[in-house]
N, C-alpha and C positions, 0 to 999 in steps of 0.2 A: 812837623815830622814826628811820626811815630816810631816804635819799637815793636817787633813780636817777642813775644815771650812766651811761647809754648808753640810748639810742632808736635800736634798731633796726628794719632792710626789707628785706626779699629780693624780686625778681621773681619768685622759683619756688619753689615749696614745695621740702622735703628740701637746701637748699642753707645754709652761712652766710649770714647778714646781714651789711648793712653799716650803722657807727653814724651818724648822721645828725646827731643831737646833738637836734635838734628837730625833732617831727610832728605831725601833729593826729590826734586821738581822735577817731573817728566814733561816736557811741552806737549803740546793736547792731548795730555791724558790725565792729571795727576800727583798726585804723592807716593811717590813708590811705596807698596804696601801697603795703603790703603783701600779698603772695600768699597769708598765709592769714586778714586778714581778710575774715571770710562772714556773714552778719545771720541765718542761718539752720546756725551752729556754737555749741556752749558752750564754744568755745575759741578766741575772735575774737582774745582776747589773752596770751602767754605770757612769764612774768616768770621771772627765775632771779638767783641773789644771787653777788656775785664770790663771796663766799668760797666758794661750790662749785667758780667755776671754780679759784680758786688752789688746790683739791684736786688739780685735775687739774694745774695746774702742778707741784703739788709731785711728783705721777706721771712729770713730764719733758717734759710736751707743753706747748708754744709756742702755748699759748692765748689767746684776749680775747675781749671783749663782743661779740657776737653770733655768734660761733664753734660756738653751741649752737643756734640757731635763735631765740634767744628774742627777745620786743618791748623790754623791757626790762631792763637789767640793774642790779638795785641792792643797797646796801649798809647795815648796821647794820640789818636786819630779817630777820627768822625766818622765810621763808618757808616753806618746809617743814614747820612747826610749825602753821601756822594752817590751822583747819577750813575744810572747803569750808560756803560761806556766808558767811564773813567779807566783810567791806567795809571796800576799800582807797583812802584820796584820796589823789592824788599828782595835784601842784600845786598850784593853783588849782581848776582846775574837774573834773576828773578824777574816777570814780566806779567802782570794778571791783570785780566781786561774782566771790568765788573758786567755778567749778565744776569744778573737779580738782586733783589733787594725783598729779604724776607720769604717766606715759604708758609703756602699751606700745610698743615698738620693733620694729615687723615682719620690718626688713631692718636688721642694727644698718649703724648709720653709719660712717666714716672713724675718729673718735675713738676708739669703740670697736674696732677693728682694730689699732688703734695699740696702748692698753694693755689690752686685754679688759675694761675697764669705759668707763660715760659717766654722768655726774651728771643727765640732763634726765630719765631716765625715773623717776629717782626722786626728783631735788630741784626739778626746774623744776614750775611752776604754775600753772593756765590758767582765766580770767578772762571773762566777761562785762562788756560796758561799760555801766553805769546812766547815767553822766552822759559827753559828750565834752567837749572840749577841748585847749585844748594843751598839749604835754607838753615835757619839755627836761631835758638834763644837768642837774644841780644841783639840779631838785626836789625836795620832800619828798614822801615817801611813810611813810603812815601810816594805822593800823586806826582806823576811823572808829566812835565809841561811839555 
């Protein structure tokens, strides 16, 4: 069983987010206020695990929780591991069915300029929402059987 620990939001796509700590889950669409929740994307929601970023720590770079773009950042789960299809509840009411695993990077980003690598297009994860609700630091998040 995992934790999140950071709800992140950007206004504008391709920028870090900022942690917020608590947001609400809109079902097929999002994170309220965020710039890339779309009801009409299979990637409303993207989650990434520290321990990718403290990879990148250990690289040298001066990283944290939304510093990758991602909605969520959480810890003690394998994200990278689980197939697309899996179903993940974090909270209470939360419901996110995984439809990718990693992303192409068109134009690499900042991070990657820094040490020629970045963890999101191969460990970060993107999510359709089944059920909304609200979400917040300290949740559980876990593979729903």
């Amino acid at each position: 069983m995992g934790k999140i620990i950071a709800v992140c939001i950007s206004n504008e796509k391709q920028t870090k987010k900022k942690d917020i700590t608590m947001g609400h889950i809109i079902k097929n669409h999002g994170l309220e206020g965020d710039a890339h929740a779309d009801s009409d994307s299979h990637r409303q929601i993207s989650l990434l695990a520290q321990e990718s970023i403290d990879k990148m720590k250990a690289q040298g770079l001066d990283v944290k929780a939304g510093d990758f773009a991602e909605n969520l950042t959480t810890t003690d789960i394998d994200l990278k591991s689980l197939p697309i299809g899996t179903v993940l509840k974090a909270g209470e009411e939360v419901l996110l069915e995984i439809t990718q695993i990693g992303k192409e990077c068109h134009t690499p980003c900042a991070i990657y300029h820094q040490v020629g690598n970045c963890v999101m297009p191969t460990e970060g994860i993107f999510a359709v929402v089944l059920e909304g609700g609200i979400i917040k630091s300290g949740d559980q998040i876990l593979i729903k059987d």
